[in-house]
Steps between C-alpha positions, in 0.01 A plus 500: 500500500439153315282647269789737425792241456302296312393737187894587533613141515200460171676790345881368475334197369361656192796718424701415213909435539704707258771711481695678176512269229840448441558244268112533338405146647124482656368201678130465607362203735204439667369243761474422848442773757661266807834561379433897408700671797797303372474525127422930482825549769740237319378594141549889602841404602572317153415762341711764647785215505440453083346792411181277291145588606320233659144498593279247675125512523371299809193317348499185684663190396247403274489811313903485437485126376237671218687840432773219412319271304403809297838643460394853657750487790878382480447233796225414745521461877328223663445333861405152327681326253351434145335127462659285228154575350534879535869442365359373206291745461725804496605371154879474532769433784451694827781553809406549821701700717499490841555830678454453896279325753213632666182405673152559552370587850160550656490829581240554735320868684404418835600749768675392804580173296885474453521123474275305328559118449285348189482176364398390146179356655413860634621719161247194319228549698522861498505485116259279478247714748479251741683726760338839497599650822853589661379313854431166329571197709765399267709785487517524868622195583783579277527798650481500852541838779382644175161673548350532181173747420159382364598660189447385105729378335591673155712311259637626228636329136644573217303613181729488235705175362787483780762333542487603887149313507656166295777490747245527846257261307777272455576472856164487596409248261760260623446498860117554519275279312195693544693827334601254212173311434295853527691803416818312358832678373557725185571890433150547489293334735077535595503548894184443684529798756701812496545852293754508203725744397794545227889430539681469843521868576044516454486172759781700745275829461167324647653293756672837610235680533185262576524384881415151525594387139782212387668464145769308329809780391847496417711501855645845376189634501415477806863639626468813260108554664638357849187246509466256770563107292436149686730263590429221288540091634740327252580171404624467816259618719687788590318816481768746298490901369630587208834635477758435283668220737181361470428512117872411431468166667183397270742618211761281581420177256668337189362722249464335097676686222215653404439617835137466448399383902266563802602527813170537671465267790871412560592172709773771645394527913642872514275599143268767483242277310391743178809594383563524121746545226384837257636503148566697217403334180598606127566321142809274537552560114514935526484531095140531441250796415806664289687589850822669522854287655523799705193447662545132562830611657356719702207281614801233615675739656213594724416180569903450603472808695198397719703206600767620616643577823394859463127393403475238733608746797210703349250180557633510823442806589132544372397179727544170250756296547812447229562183320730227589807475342389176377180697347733749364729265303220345295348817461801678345503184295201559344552872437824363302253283293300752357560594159503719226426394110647193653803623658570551819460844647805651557516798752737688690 
């Protein structure tokens, strides 16, 4: 029955949102798979709303960031925002638009196993191969009237450039100095035990369906599959799921204008520890590569769309947790800033 929801779950993930083309307008991105549930139901719903056709390929985060850089996609999706050095690099002004929170769970298949308590020594040293075996000393002792099997251990990573992977490695890497000296934090990262495989819903299939295994996914992944995750010890000390109480409170910071923040590791004592912002990211400047007013309006209007109430109740509903209203107000601010040939973009 996994087996079967997840090549279902894979399947919605690959299909493309359209619907008639009213107006002629077409809008491509590409990016991040965490925030794929989200973006194919809210982008489906745009389109029926406007009548454009919008598609979105779910390439990873690092993969969007380049299908923007090269101009083949409209606007990128990303888990991790771009460096000043990356910034740079993109050769002219780039917005970042925050869509909704989300987080990134240990999923875990062990049967008979419903509550698992983890630390960010444990997740290191599982990484890192120096924990092979589910009845290790150490995971015990967190877990106690737990009786674990003398089974191995099977973790699994990401393959391709990921922003899921740059937000757990960014976690990891500030609360465990033997993760940051060793394996450190990045979208792609070597790891010294463990089996790869590509985008959120390829790590989901494998822990699904390979008893004994652990891997870093996207908290609405393991819903959609109904995967066992860990409770995670925070800041805090308090061992917290993720839910979108949970995730909310790590969200709830003074974010910059730019809105360009981590939340990882939040000082909050009711935080589920990796939580993170996801973003849409496109040209702030929207007259380049001879493109049409139309489809600059369009792309604003989508981005307006996902925003608000009626695309944040989507976010809700597919397991990440809406913005603030404090998030929101910058956000539509910088939506407002983008331009066209120098003007603003004016929409309906």
């Amino acid at each position: 029955m996994k087996k079967i929801l997840f090549f279902a779950f894979a399947a919605l993930l690959l299909v493309s949102c359209s619907s008639s083309n009213k107006n002629g307008a077409k809008l491509s991105g590409a990016g991040a798979t965490f925030p794929a549930p989200f973006y194919n139901i809210v982008f489906k719903s745009y389109s029926q709303t406007a009548g454009n056709n919008v598609t979105y390929g779910a390439v990873g985060s690092g993969g969007g960031i380049r299908s923007l850089k090269d101009k083949t996609v409209d606007f990128g999706a990303t888990d991790v925002f771009l460096s000043d050095a990356e910034l740079k690099d993109m050769g002219a002004d780039i917005v970042h638009i925050p869509t909704a929170v989300g987080a990134v769970v240990l999923a875990y298949n062990l049967p008979n196993v419903t509550d698992l308590r983890l630390t960010a020594e444990v997740i290191s040293d599982i990484y890192r191969g120096k924990i092979t075996k589910w009845n290790d000393e150490k995971i015990k002792t967190l877990n106690p009237g737990i009786t674990f099997p003398d089974k191995a251990i099977t973790a699994v990573y990401r393959s391709d450039g990921s922003g899921t992977t740059f937000v757990f490695s960014d976690y990891m890497s500030k609360v465990n100095d033997n993760w940051k000296n060793e394996i450190g934090s990045g979208k792609s990262l070597k790891f010294p035990a463990g089996i790869a495989a590509k985008g959120n819903p390829g790590v989901a299939g494998i822990v699904a369906e390979t008893e004994g295994s652990i891997g870093y996914i996207g908290s609405e992944y393991a819903l959609a599959l109904n995967i066992t995750a860990a409770s995670l010890q925070n800041s805090a000390g308090h061992f917290i799921k993720a839910d979108t109480k949970s995730i909310s409170a790590a969200a709830n910071v003074d974010m910059p204008a730019d809105t360009r923040l981590m939340i990882t590791n939040s000082p909050n004592p009711e935080a589920y520890p990796i939580s993170t912002f996801t973003w849409i990211i496109a040209y702030k400047e929207q007259g380049y590569n001879n493109r049409s007013e139309n489809t600059a309006k369009s792309l604003s209007n989508l981005l307006s769309f996902v925003i608000s109430k009626e695309g944040q109740d989507i976010a809700a509903k597919t397991h990440y947790a809406p913005l603030s209203p404090a998030a929101l107000e910058k956000t539509q601010a910088i939506i407002k800033s983008m331009t066209f040939n120098g003007n603003p973009i004016v929409t309906e």
